[in-house]
VOFIDREN-961874 format. One record per residue (C-alpha): residue number from 1; z, y, x. Coordinates in nm, 4 decimals. Layout:
<NUM,<Z,Y,X>>,
...
This chain:
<1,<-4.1116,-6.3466,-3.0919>>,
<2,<-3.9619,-6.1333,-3.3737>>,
<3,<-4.0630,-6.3901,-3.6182>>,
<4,<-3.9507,-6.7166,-3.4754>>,
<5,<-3.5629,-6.4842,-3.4167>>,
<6,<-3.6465,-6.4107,-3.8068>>,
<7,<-3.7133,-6.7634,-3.8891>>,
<8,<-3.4438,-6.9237,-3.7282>>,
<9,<-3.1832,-6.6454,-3.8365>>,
<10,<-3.2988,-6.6944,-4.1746>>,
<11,<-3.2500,-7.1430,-4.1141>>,
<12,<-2.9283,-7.0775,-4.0059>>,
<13,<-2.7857,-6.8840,-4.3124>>,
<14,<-2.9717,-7.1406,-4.5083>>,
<15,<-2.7403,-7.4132,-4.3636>>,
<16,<-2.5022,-7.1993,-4.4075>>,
<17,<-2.4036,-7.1256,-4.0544>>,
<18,<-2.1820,-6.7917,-4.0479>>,
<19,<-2.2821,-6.5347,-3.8044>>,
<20,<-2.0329,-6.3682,-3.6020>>,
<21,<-1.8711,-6.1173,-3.6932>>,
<22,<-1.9564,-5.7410,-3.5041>>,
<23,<-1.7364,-5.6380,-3.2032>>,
<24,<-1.6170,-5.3363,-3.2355>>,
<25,<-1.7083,-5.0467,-3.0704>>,
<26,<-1.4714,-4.9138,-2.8414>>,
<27,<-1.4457,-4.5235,-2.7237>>,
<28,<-1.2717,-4.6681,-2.4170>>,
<29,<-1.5088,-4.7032,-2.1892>>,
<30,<-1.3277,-4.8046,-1.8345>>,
<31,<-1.0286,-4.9626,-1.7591>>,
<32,<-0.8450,-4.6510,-1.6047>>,
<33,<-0.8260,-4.4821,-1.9454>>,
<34,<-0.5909,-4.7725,-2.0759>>,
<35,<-0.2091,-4.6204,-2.1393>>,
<36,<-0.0287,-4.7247,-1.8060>>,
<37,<0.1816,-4.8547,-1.7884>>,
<38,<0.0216,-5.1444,-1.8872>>,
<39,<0.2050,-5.4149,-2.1794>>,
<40,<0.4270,-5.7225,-2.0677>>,
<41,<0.2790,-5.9335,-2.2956>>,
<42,<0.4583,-6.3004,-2.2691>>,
<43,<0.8085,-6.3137,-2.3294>>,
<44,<0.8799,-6.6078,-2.0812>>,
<45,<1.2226,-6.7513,-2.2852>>,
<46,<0.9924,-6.7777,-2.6458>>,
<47,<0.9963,-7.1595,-2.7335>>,
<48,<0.5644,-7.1480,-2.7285>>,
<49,<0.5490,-7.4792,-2.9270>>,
<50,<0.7144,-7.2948,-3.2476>>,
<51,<0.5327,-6.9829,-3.1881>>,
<52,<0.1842,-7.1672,-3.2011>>,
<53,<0.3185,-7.3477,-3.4646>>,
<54,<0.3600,-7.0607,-3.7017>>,
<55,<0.0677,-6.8581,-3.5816>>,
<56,<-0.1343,-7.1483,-3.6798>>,
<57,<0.0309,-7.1443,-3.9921>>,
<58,<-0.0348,-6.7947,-4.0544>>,
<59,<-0.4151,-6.7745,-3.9564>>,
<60,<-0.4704,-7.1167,-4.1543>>,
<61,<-0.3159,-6.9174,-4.4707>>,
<62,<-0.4837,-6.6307,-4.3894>>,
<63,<-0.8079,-6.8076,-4.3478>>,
<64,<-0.8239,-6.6416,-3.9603>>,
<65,<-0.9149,-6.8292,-3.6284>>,
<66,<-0.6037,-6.8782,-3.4160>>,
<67,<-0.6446,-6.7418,-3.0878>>,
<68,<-0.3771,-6.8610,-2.7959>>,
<69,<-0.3390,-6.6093,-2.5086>>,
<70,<-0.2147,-6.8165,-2.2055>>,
<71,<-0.0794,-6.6102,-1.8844>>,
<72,<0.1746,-6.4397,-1.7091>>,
<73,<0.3294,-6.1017,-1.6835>>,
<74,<0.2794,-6.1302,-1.3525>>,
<75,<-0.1032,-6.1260,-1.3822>>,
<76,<-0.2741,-5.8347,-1.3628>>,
<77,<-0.5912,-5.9245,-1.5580>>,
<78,<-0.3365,-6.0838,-1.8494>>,
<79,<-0.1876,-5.7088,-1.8493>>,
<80,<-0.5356,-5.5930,-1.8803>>,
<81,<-0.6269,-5.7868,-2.1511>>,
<82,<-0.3341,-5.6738,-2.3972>>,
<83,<-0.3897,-5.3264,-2.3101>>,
<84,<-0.7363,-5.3768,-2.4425>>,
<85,<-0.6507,-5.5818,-2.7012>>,
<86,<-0.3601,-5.2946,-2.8184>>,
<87,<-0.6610,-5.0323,-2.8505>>,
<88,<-0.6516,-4.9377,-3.1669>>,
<89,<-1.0167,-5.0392,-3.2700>>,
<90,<-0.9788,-5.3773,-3.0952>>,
<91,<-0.6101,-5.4336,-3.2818>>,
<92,<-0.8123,-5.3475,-3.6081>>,
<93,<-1.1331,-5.6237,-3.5391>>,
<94,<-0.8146,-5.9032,-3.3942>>,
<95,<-0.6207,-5.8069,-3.7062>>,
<96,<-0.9363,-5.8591,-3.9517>>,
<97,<-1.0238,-6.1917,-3.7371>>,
<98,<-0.7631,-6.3239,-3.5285>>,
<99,<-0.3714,-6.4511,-3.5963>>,
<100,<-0.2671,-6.3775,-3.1793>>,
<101,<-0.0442,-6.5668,-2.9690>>,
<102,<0.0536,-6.5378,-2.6612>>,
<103,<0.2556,-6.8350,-2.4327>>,
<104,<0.3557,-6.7832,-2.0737>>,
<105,<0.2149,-7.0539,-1.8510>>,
<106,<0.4238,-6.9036,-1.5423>>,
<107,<0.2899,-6.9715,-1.2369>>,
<108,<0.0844,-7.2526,-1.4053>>,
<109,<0.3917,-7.4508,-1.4419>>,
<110,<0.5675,-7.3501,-1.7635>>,
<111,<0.3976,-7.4460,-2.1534>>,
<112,<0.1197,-7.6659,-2.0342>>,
<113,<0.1709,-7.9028,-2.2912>>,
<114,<-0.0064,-7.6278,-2.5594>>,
<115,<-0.3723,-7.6761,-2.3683>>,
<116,<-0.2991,-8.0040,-2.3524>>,
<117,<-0.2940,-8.0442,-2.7092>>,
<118,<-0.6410,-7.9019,-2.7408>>,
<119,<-0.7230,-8.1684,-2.4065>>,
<120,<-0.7178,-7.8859,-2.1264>>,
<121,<-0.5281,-8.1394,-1.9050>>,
<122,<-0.6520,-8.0268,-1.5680>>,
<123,<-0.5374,-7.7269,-1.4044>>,
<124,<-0.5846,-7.3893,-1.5743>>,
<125,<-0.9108,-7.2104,-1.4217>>,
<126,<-0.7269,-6.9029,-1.4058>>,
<127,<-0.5161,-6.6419,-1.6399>>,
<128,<-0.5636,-6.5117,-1.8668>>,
<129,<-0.7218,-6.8221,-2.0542>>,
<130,<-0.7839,-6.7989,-2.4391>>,
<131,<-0.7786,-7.0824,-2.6209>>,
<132,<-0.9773,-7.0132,-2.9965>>,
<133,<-0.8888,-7.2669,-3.2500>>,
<134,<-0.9944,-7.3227,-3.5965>>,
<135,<-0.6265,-7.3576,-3.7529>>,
<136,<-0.7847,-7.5754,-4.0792>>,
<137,<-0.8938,-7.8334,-3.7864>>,
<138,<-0.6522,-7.7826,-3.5411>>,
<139,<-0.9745,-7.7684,-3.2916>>,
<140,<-1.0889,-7.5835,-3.0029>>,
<141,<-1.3900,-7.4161,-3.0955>>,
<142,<-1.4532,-7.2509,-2.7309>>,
<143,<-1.4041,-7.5383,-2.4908>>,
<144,<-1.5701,-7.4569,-2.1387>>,
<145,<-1.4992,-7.1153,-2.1676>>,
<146,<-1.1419,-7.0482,-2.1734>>,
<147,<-1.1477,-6.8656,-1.8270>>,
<148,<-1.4208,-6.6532,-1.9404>>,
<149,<-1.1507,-6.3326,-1.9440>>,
<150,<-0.9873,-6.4395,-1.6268>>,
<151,<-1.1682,-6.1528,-1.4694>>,
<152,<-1.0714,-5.8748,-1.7443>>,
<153,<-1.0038,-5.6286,-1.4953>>,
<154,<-1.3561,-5.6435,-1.3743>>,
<155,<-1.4848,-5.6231,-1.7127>>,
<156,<-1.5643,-5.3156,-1.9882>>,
<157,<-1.3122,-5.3369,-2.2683>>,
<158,<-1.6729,-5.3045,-2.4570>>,
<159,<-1.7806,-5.6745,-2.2718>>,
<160,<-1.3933,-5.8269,-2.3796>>,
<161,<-1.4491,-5.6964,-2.7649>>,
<162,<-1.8161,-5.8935,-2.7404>>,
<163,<-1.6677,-6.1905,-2.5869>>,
<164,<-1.4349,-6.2592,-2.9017>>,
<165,<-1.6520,-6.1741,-3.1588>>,
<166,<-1.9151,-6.4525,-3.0807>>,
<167,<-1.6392,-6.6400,-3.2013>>,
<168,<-1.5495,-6.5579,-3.5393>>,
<169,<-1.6975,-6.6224,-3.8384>>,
């Protein structure tokens, strides 16, 4: 078993596929030692098609992934999710990684037209959705899983810092 992981680890770096980069580790360990109370993360009179636009811009200069937070402040689990992601070892791996953005989608009503640019035209699975784009592209590299952190409140801040590492590069 060890061998065929070694052998196709070593295959994959040979055609030059990047491994991911490593989460980091948080010394958070549940959700009730976040600061409370928890961030307001989307400012629901920003014009999202110019913020995208320019955090695009940025992580494409910057040679980062692009990585589109869509929710509400009226979510809980979107409220989770930048408390996590303000943790100061998570801000540090997102910073390294990651150009953010985040677009209020309301009560799925509001900004729809940024998921449909990446062909999310059906009805968001649930909030918070994150949307991880290569910027040079202008491509969704995580499509099927955008609802993956939907549930952040039921998950570790450990399991959310794994989840968007697989991603990078």
């Amino acid at each position: 078993m060890r061998s065929t992981l070694l052998a196709l680890t070593l295959g994959l770096l040979a055609m030059g596929g990047a491994a991911a980069a490593p989460a980091p580790k948080l010394h958070i360990q549940a959700l009730n030692e976040l600061a409370t109370p928890l961030p307001l993360p989307y400012n629901e009179a920003a014009n999202a098609d110019s913020d995208v636009a320019a955090a695009k811009a940025r992580a494409k200069a910057s040679g980062k992934l692009l990585l589109i937070d869509l929710g509400g402040n009226w979510c809980g689990d979107c409220r989770v999710l930048a408390g996590i992601m303000a943790l100061p070892e998570m801000k540090a791996f997102m910073d390294a990684h990651y150009v953010e953005v985040a677009v209020d989608v309301g009560r799925f009503n509001r900004n729809l037209q940024v998921p449909a640019h990446y062909g999310i035209t059906q009805r968001l699975e649930g909030v918070p959705s994150a949307l991880v784009v290569d910027p040079a592209s202008d491509t969704l590299i995580n499509g099927g899983h955008i609802a993956a952190l939907a549930d952040a409140r039921s998950m570790t801040p450990q399991a959310i810092a794994d989840w968007l590492a697989q991603w990078t590069r």
